[in-house]
C-alpha positions in Angstrom: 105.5 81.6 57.4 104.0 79.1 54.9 100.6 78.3 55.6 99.0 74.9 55.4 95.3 75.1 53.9 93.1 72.8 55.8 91.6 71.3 53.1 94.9 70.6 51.7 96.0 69.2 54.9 92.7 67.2 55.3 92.7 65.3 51.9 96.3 64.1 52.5 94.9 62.7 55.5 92.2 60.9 53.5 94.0 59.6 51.3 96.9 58.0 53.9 93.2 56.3 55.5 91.8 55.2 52.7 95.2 54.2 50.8 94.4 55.8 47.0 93.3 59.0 46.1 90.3 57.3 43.8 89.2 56.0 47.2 89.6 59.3 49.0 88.0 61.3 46.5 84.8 59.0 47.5 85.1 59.4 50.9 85.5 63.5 50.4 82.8 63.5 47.6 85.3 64.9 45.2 86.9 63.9 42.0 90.0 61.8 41.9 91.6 64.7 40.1 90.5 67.4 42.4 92.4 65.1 45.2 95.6 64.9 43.2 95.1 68.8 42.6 95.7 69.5 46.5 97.9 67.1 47.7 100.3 68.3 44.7 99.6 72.2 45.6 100.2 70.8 49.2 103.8 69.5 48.5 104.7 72.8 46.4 104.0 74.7 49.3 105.8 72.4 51.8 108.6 71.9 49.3 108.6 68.0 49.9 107.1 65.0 48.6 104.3 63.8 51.4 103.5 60.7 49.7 104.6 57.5 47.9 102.6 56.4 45.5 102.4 52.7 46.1 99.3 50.5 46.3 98.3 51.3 49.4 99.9 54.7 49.2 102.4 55.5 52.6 103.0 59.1 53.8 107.1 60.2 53.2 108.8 61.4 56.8 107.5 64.9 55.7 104.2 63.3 55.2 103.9 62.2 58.3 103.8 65.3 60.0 101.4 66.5 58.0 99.2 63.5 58.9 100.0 63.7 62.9 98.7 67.5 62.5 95.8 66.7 60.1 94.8 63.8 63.0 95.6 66.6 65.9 93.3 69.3 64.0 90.7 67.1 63.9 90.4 65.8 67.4 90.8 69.5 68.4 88.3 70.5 65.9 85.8 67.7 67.9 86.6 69.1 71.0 85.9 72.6 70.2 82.4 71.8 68.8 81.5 69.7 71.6 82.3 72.6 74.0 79.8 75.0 71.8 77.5 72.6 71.1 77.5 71.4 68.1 79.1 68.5 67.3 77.1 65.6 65.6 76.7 63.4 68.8 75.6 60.6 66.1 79.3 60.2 65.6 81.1 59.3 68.5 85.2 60.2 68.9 87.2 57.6 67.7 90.2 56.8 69.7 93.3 55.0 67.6 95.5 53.3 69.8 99.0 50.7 69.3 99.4 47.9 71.2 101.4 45.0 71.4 99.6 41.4 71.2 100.3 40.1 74.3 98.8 42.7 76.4 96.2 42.8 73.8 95.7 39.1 74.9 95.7 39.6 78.4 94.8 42.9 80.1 94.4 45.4 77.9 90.7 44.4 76.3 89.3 44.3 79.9 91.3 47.5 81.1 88.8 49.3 77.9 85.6 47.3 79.4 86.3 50.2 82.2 85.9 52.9 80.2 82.9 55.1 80.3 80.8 55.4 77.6 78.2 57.4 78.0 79.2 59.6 75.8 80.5 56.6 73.8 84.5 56.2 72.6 85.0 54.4 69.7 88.4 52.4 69.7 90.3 51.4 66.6 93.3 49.4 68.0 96.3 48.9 65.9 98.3 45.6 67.0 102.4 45.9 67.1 105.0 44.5 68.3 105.7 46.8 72.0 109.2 47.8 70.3 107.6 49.5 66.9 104.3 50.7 68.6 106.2 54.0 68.9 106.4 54.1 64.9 102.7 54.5 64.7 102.7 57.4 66.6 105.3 59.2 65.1 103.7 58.2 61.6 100.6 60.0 63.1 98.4 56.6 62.8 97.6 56.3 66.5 97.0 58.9 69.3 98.8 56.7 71.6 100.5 53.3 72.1 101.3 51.1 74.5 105.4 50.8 73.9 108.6 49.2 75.6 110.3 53.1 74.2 110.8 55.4 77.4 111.9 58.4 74.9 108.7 60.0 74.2 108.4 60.8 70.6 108.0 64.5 69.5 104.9 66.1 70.4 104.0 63.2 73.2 103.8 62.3 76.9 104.9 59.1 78.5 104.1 57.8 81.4 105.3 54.2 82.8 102.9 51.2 83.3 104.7 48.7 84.4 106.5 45.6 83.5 105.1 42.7 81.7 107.1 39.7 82.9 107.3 36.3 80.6 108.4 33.0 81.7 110.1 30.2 79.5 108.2 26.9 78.9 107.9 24.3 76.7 105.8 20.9 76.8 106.6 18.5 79.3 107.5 16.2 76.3 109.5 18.6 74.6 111.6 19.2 77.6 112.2 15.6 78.2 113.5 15.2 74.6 115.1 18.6 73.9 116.1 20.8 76.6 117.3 17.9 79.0 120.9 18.0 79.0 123.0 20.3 81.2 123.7 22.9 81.3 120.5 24.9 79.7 122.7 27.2 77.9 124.3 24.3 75.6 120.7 22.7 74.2 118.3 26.0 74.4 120.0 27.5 71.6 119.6 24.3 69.1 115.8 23.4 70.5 112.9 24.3 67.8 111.6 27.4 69.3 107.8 29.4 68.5 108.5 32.9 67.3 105.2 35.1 67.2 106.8 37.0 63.9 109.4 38.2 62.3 109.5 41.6 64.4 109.7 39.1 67.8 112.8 39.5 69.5 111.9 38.2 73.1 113.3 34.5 72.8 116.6 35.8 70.9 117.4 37.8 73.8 116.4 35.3 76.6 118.5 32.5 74.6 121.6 35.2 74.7 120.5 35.8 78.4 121.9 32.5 78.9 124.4 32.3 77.0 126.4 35.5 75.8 128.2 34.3 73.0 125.5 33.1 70.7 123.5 35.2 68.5 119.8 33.8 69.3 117.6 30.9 69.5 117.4 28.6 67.2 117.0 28.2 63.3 114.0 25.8 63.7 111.5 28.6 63.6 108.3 27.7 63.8 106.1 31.4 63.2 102.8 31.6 65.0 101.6 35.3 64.9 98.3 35.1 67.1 98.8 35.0 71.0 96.4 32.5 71.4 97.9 30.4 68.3 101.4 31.2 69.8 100.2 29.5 73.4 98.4 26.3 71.8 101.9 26.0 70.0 103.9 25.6 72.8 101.7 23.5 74.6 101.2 21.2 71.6 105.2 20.7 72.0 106.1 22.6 68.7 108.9 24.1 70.2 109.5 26.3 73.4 108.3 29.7 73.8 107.9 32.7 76.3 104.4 33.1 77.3 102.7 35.7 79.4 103.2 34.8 83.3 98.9 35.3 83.6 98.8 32.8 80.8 101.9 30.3 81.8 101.0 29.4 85.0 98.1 28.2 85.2 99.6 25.8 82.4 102.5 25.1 84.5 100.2 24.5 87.5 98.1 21.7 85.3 101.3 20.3 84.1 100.6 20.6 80.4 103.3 23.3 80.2 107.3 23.0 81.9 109.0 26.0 83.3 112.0 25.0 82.3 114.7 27.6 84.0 113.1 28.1 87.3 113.7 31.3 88.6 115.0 33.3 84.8 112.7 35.3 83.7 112.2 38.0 80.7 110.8 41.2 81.7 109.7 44.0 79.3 108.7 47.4 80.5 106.2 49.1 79.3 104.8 52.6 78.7 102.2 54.6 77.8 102.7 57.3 75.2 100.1 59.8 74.1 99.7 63.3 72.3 100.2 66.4 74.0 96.7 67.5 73.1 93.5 68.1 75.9 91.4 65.4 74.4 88.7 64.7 77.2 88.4 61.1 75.7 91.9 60.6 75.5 93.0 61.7 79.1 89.6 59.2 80.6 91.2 56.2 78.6 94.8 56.7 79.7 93.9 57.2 83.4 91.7 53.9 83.2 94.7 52.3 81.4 97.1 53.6 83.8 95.1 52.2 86.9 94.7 48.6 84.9 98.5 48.3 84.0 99.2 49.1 88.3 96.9 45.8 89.0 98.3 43.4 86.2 101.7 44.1 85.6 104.5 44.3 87.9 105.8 47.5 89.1 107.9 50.0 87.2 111.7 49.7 87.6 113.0 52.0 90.3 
């Protein structure tokens, strides 16, 4: 069996963080050629290519798994010295996690206010649309995301959450000059709609929830890729939108937003994916993460 040398294994790593190997080589106190050295002697033994060489450089499919275990060795590695002792307490375990923007917005932030720190957890949060959060873990980025994927990817758990229902709305002026004529499903698909980026799929499907036959929402795209730039978009009367049902109704309640087809609602499920590793600070955060999602979102589908 091929062996991988952990210092090999451990400056690919680096240089995937710190996206060249002249920046790496800083970061391991090493010179830029003594990088290049092992991360070529680490592809001859594997037999692939780990890395493109782009500006910042991205791990290859291969590469990735070689990241995922470099990031696994390590939290393991933390673990073990904690347990004997001797781990730098100076340099708390740093937890990175992918999660989509609108729980980000709404109940994930306070769900990590929960979690103990004493001994502290650092957090580095990665935000991605709920249907590519799983690509971050499979790219070894994150030791777990929040994600609308049930299929766990290799080497993880999942667990549901719950699901995070959004409601349609739109400006009470909008609605007047836009979405007034009947039926809905006629004048939705031409309104000027808010799209949070390029990757956001959610008012495509709720337009094609309506009506079958036509591909999405409109053309008039207006991009808005912050949740709280998103909501003041829609509420300015830009176009319509789906918003969070925690951040929708008290809008609808103070009339400056219109739920505009009562009683249709998009829902999303999410999950909870994680490593199969024993990480003490990873199990504490997905148990207080677990208990969070059970009192905001709605319940798991049966």
């Amino acid at each position: 069996m091929t062996e991988l040398p952990l210092d090999q294994v451990r400056t690919l790593l680096a240089v995937v963080d710190e996206g060249t190997f002249d920046a790496a080589a800083a970061a391991l106190h090493v010179t830029p050629s003594a990088v290049s050295q092992r991360v070529k002697a680490l592809e001859q033994r594997t037999g692939r290519v780990l890395l493109m060489r782009t500006k910042p450089v991205r791990p290859t499919e291969s590469g990735q798994v070689v990241v995922r275990f470099a990031r696994q060795l390590a939290a393991l590695e933390r673990d073990a010295h904690t347990e004997l002792g001797i781990a730098d307490e100076s340099v708390p375990p740093r937890l990175p996690i992918a999660v989509n923007a609108d729980s980000l917005a709404t109940w994930f932030l306070p769900a990590l206010t929960r979690v103990p720190q004493d001994p502290p957890i650092c957090f580095e949060l990665y935000r991605e649309d709920e249907a590519h959060t799983a690509a971050l873990l499979r790219e070894g980025q994150v030791m777990a995301a929040v994600t609308s994927s049930a299929q766990p990817v290799a080497g993880c758990l999942v667990r549901p959450l719950g699901r995070f229902r959004y409601l349609p709305v739109a400006s009470p002026q909008f609605a007047a000059r836009h979405l007034s004529a009947e039926p809905l499903e006629h004048c939705l698909p031409d309104a000027p709609v808010i799209i949070f980026d390029r990757r956001d799929e959610l008012q495509d499907r709720f337009v094609r929830s309506l009506a079958p036959e036509r591909s999405g929402a409109s053309h008039i795209r207006h991009y808005v890729p912050t949740s709280e730039g998103y909501c003041d978009a829609v509420t300015a009367g830009l176009g319509w939108g789906l918003l969070p049902e925690s951040q929708a109704i008290p809008l609808v309640r103070s009339g400056a937003l219109r739920e505009f087809a009562p009683g249709r609602r998009l829902t999303v499920p999410l999950y909870w994916q994680q490593w199969k590793l024993d990480v003490p600070a990873l199990a504490v955060v997905a148990e207080v993460i677990a208990t969070a999602a059970a009192e905001s979102l709605r319940a798991p589908a049966q």
